[in-house]
C-alpha positions as a printed Julia matrix, in Angstrom:
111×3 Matrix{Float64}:
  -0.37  17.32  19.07
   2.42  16.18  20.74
   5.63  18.85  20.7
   9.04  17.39  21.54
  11.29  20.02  23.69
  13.46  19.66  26.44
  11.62  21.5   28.76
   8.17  20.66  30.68
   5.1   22.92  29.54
   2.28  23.6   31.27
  -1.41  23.19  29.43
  -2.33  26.14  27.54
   0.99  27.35  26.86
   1.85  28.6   22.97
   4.76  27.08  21.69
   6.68  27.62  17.93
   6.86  24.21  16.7
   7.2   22.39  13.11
   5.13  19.24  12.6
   7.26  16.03  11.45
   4.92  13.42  11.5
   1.45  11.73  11.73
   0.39   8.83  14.13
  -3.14   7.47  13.61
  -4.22   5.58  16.31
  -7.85   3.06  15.98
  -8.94   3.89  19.38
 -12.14   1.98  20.57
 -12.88   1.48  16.55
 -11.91   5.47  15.51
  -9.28   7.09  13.73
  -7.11   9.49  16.48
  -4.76  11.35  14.99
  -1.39  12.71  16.81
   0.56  14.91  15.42
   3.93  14.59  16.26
   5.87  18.16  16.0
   9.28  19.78  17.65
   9.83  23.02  19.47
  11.33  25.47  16.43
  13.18  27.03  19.3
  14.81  23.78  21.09
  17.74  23.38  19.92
  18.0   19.06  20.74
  14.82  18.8   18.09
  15.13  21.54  16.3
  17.34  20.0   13.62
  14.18  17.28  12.79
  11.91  17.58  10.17
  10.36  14.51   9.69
  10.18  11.51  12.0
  11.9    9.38  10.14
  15.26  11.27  10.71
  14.86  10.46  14.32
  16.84   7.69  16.1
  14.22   4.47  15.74
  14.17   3.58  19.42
  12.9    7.18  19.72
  10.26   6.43  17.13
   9.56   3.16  19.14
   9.17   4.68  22.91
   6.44   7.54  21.08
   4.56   4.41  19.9
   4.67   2.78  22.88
   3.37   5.48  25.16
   0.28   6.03  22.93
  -0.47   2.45  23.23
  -0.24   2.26  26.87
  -1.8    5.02  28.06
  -4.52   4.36  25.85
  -4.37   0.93  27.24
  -4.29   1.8   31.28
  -7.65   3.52  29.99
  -9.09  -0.09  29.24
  -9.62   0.97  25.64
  -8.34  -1.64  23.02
  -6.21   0.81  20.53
  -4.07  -0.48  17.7
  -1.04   2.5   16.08
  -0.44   2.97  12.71
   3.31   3.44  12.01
   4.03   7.36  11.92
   3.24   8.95   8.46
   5.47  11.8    6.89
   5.1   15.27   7.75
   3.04  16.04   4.26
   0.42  13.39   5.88
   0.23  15.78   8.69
  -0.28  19.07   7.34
  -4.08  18.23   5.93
  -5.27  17.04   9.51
  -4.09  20.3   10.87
  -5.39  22.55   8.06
  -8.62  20.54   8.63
  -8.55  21.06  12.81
  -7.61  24.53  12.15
 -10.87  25.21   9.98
 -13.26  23.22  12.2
 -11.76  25.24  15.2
 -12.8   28.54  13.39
 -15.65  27.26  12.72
 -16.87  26.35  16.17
 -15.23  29.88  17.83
 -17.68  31.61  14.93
 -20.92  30.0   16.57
 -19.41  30.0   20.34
 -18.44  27.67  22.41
 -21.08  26.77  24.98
 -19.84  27.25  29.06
 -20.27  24.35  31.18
 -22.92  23.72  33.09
C-alpha cells in the first residue's frame, strides 16, 4: 500500500488512511497489486477519494515510479492504469484474511 501524506514515515508506523485506488502491476509475469490510499488525517490528501479526482500528472509520476523502480531491479514490469477505489477494497479484504490466517498458525523466525 502506498499512503500519500505530507510527511515522511518510518516502516512499521500505523497510519489512518482511506484507499482511492488500485494499481496492478505484471511484474516478472505476476499480478502485484498497490493500493494507492491517503492519510485521513493530512489535510493536502485528505479531500481525495478516488484517484481519479487527483491532478493527472499526479496520477502519471505514481505510475512512473512503480515502473522504474521495478525496472532499476532488472525486472520487466508492465502497469495497469489505476482502478477505482471499489476495485481496491476486495484485495484488501482478501490480504486482511490471509494475514489472519497466517498470524493463527505463526509466523516462523528467521533462521
Amino acid at each position: 500500500m502506498l499512503v500519500l501524506c505530507q510527511e515522511a514515515v518510518v516502516p512499521l508506523t500505523l497510519i489512518h488512511a482511506r484507499a482511492i485506488g488500485l494499481m496492478t502491476m505484471i511484474d516478472s509475469g505476476k499480478r502485484d497489486h498497490k493500493i494507492i490510499a491517503v492519510a485521513t488525517q493530512d489535510p493536502e490528501f485528505n479531500s481525495y477519494h478516488e484517484a481519479a479526482e487527483m491532478p493527472e500528472h499526479r496520477l502519471s509520476m505514481l505510475r512512473r515510479f512503480f515502473l522504474d523502480y521495478k525496472q532499476l531491479e532488472g525486472k520487466a514490469v508492465e502497469v495497469d492504469e489505476i482502478q477505482p477505489s471499489k476495485v481496491a477494497l476486495p484485495i484488501i479484504d482478501d490480504a486482511l484474511a490471509r494475514y489472519s490466517q497466517q498470524r493463527r498458525k505463526g509466523f516462523s523466525k528467521p533462521h
